[in-house]
N, C-alpha and C positions, 0 to 999 in steps of 0.2 A: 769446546775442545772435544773434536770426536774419542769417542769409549775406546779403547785399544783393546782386544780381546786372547788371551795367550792358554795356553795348558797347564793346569790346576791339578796335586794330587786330589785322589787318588788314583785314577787311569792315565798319569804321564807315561805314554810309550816309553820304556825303555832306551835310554841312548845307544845301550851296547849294541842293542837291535841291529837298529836303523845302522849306526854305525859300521856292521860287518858288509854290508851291501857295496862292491866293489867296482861297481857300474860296469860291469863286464858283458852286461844286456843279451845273455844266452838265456834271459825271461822273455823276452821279450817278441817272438816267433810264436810262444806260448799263451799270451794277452791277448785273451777275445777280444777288449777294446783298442787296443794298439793292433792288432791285426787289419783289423775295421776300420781305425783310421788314422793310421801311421803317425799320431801327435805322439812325441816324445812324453808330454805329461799324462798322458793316457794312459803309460804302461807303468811296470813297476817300480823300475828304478825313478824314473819323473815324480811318482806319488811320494817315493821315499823320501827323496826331494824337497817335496812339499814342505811334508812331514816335521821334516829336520829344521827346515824355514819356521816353522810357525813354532816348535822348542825354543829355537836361538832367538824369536823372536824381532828376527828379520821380516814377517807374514803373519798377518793378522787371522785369525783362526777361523772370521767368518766373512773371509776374503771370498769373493763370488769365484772365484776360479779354485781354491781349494777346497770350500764347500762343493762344486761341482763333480771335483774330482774325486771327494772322498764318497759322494753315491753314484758315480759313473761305474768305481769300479765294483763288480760282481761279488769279488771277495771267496772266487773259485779256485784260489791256491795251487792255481797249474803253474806260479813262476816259483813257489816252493818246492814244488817236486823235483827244478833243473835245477836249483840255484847250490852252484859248488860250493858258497860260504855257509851254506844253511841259513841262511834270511828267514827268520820266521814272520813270514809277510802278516800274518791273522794278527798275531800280538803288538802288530805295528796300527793297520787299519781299523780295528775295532776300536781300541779304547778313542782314537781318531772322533770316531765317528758318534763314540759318547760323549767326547769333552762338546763337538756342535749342536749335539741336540741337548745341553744342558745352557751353553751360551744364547741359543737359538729363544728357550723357552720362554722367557719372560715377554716375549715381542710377539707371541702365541697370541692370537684370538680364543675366546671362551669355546667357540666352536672346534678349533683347531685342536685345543686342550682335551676338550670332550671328545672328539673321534679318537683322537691317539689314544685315551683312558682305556676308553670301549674296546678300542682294536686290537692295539698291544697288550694295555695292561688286562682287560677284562675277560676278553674272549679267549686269551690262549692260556689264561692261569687256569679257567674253571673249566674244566669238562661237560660240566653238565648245562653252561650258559651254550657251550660250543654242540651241543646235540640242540637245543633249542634251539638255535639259529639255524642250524641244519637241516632240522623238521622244516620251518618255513623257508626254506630254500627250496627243499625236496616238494612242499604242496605247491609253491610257481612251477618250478618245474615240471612236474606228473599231471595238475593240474587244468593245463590247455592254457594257463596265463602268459606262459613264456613264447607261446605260439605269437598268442593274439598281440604281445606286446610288441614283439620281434616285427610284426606285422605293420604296427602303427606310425613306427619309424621311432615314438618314442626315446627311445634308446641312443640312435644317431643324434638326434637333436641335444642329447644331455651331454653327449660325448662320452656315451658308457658300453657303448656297442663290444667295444674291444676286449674292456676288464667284464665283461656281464659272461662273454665266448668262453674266458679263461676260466670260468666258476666248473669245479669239479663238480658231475654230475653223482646226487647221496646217493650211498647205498639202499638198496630195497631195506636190508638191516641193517644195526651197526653192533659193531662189536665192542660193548661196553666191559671196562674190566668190572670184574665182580667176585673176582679170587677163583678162578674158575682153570680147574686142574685135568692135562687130558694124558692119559697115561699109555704108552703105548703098549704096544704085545710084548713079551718078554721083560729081560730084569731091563732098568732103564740106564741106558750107559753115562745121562748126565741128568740133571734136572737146568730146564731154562726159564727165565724170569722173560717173560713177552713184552716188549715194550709197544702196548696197542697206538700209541698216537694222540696226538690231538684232530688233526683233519684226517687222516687215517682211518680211525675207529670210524669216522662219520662217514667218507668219501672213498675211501679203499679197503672197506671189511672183505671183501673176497680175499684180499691180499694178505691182510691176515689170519683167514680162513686155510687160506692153500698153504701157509708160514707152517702152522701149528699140524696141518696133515704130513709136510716135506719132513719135517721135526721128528714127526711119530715114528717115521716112515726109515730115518735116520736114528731110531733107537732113545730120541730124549724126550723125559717128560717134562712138558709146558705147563708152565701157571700165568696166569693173567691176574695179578695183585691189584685191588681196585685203588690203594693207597699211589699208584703213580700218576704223574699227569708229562705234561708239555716238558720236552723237552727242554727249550730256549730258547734253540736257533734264533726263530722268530725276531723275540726282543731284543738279543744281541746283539744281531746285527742292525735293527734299529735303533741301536745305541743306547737302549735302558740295559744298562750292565746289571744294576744292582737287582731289578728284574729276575734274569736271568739267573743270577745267584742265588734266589730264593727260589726258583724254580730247581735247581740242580739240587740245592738240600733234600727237596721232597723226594725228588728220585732217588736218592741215595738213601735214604731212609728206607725206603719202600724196599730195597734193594736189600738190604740189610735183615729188614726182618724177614722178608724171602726164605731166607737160607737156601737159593739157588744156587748154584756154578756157576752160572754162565747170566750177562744181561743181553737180549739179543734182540738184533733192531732190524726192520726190513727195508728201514729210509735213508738212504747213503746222508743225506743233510742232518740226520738227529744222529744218526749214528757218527758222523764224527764231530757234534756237539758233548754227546756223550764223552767221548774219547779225548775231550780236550777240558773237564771238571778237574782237574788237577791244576789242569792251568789259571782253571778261570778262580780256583779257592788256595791258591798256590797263599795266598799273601792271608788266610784266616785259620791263627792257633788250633779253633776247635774245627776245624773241617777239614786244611789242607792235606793231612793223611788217609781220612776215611776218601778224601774224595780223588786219591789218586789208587787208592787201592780199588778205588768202585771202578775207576778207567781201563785198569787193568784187564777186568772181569767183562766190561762189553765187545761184543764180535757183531760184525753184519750177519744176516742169515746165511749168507752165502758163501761167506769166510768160513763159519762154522760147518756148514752144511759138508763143506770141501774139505776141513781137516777131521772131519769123524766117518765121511763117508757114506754110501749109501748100497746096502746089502747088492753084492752080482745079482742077476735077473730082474733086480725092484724097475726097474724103467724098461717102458715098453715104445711102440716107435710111435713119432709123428712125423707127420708127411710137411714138410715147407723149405721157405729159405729164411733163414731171420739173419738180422743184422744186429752187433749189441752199438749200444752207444754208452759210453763210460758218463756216469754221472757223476763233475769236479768232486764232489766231496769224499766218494767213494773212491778213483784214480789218485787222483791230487794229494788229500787233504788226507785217504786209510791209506794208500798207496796199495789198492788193492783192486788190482786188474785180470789179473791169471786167473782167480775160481773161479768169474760168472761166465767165463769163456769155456773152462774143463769142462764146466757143470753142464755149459748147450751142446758141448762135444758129444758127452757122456748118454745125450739122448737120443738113441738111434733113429734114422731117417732126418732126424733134421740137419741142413746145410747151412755152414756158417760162412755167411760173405759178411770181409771187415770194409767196413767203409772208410775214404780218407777223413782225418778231424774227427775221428770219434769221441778223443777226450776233450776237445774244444768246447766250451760251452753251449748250452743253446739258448740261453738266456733268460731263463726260469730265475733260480738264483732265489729261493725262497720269494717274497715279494718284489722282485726286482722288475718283472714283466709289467705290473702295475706303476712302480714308482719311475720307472723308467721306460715307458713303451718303445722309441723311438730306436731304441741301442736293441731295447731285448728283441725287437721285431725283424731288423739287421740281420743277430746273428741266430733268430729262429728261420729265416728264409734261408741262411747258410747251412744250417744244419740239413733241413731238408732235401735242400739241393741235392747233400753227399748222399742221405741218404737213397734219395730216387733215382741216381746214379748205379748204385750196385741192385734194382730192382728186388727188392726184398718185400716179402708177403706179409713179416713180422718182423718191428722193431721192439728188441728186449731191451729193458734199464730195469735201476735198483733204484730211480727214487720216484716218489710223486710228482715233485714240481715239473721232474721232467719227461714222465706222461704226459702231462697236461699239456706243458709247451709243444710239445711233437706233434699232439695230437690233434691239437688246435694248426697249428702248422700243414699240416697231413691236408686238412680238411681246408685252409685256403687254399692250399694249390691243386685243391680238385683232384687226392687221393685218398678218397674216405677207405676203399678195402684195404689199404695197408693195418692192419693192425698193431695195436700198443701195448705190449705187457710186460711186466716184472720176472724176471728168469725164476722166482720161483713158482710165478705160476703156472710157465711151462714145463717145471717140474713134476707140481701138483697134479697137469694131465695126462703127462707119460705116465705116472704113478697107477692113475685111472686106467690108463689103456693095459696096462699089464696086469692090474687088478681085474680085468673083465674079461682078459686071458687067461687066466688061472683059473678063475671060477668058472 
């Protein structure tokens, strides 16, 4: 008799959930993968579907068509954003996608076992295991191995060509926290706790290099508390909940002994990982209040940067056209689109062309581009298109994965001079150029 396989406290979606979803399908214009290819279960209302199937026990949980579909979708919360019943689509798909990967496990290979440990559990918990890998990424890279290997074809043959492209290029340094305090000129109008990252610290230390000057520059004093690590994202969405929940304590601890105002993130995906620990400790006596009071207290940098402001004359010009491209979790999931737009206004000489689908995905999706090439590569050639359409010199986001994807994107379609930056790094330069005006 085949195993029948169904949803086990304690990550049973909630019925009331899935429940309120009225199939009124004004998500569904909004679904990068229903966009792409028009299958009803593709998009959200279909998944909720699913969903609700494999509660009632109608659909077995590790049914090849809703396993597909609970890692088809992105989990970019852009049918949240329309959805007039307020669907909370993340509280439906996640625990989703723990209850599989817990069914999943015993059917696991020792190998299979051991890469998941390594990747999920090991690499994103420890910071210091993630600089290590990082170094040996950074000597292939710097090197001349990545040259010679790229060369060999090696890579093609392994069928690693794609995910080897995607690998963020390390930083020369990285910015390790180490309780390290930068206080700006004058009294300081707030104090901020820096959330440096896990791939961050390693892969985009300029980024938060240029964070902590925008900050200064904005009147607050930054600390980098070396007690934080990884946010979660990561494991959560790979369905180690419980993961992720021990990762949210340390934050929140860290947090705590700070004695900051403010948690501040410059990665739209952690940032609204951060912003959703209430949710994720909602159902544990001794957490669930510290850790809604801690959600309260996190802002993206550019949320914050936009309601404190930045002194008249502090920005000085740059000469370009950029385009921004909204990153899901920062549009969608903060519903926060109007700063990093004021913010590119606000820097004189630069021209802001919107591109159509800016909030659409480009199919980053924290590990998505990997776990799923075929979809993510779809709608990163879609992205690109839009954007080479409005001829832009500079494309701005707020998150990592979705540097990379652009940028990798940029560079197959044989437009390396486009450039890729974070809106506060174009802050950081205007800051410069009016700094070397003054002086």
């Amino acid at each position: 008799m085949t195993e029948r396989h169904t949803f086990v406290a304690p990550d049973l979606p909630p019925t009331d959930v899935f429940d309120r979803c009225v199939r009124c399908g004004l998500c569904l214009p909004t679904c990068p993968t229903y966009v792409e290819t028009l299958v009803e279960t593709s998009g959200p209302r279909g998944r909720i579907a699913l969903i609700k199937a494999v509660a009632e026990e109608r659909l077995d949980l590790l049914s090849p068509g809703f396993v597909h579909q609970m890692s088809e979708c992105l989990d970019c919360r852009a049918c949240e954003a329309v959805c007039p019943s307020g669907v909370e689509y993340g509280r439906i798909l996640e625990p989703s996608r723990t209850q599989i990967v817990r069914a999943q496990a015993p059917a696991r290979s020792w190998r299979a076992r051991f890469a998941r440990s390594l990747l999920i559990g090991q690499l994103f918990s420890n910071l210091a295991l993630m600089r290590a890998a990082a170094l040996l990424l950074k000597i292939y890279q710097r090197s001349g191995l990545q040259a010679l290997v790229r060369r060999t074809g090696l890579l093609r043959a392994l069928g690693l060509q794609d995910v080897e492209a995607l690998a963020p290029r390390i930083s020369d340094r990285f910015f390790v926290p180490r309780d390290q305090r930068f206080v700006p000129q004058g009294r300081p109008r707030s104090t901020a706790f820096l959330h440096a990252g896990c791939i961050m610290h390693v892969a985009f230390a300029g980024w938060n290099e240029a964070t902590v000057r925008v900050l200064g520059a904005a009147g607050v004093e930054t600390i980098v508390p070396r007690g934080q690590g990884c946010c979660g994202a990561i494991t959560i969405h790979a369905g180690d909940m419980e993961r992720g929940r021990e990762l949210a304590k340390r934050n929140i601890e860290a947090f705590e002994r700070s004695g900051a105002d403010a948690y501040v993130i410059n990665a739209a995906g952690c940032g609204s990982a951060l912003k959703e620990y209430g949710t994720l400790l909602h159902d544990d006596p001794d957490w669930a209040e510290r850790a809604t009071a801690f959600s309260s207290r996190v802002y993206d940098v550019l949320e914050y940067v936009d309601e404190l402001g930045l002194p008249a004359g502090a920005l000085g010009p740059l000469r370009g056209v950029v385009t921004y491209q909204d990153a899901c979790h920062l549009a969608h999931a903060q519903r926060i689109t109007a700063p990093p737009r004021r913010l590119l206004a606000s820097i004189p000489g630069l021209e802001l062309r919107e591109m159509d689908e800016s909030s659409l995905c480009c199919g980053s999706a924290g590990i998505y581009n990997v776990t799923q090439p075929d979809m993510a590569q779809r709608l990163q050639q879609r992205k690109v298109e839009r954007i080479v359409d409005v001829a832009p010199e500079i494309v701005a986001t707020a998150n990592p994965g979705c540097a990379l994807q652009i940028r990798n994107g940029l560079d197959r379609a044989g437009k390396p001079e486009i450039a890729v930056k974070h809106v506060v790094e174009l802050l950081d330069e205007s800051l410069a150029v009016a700094a070397r005006y003054a002086g």
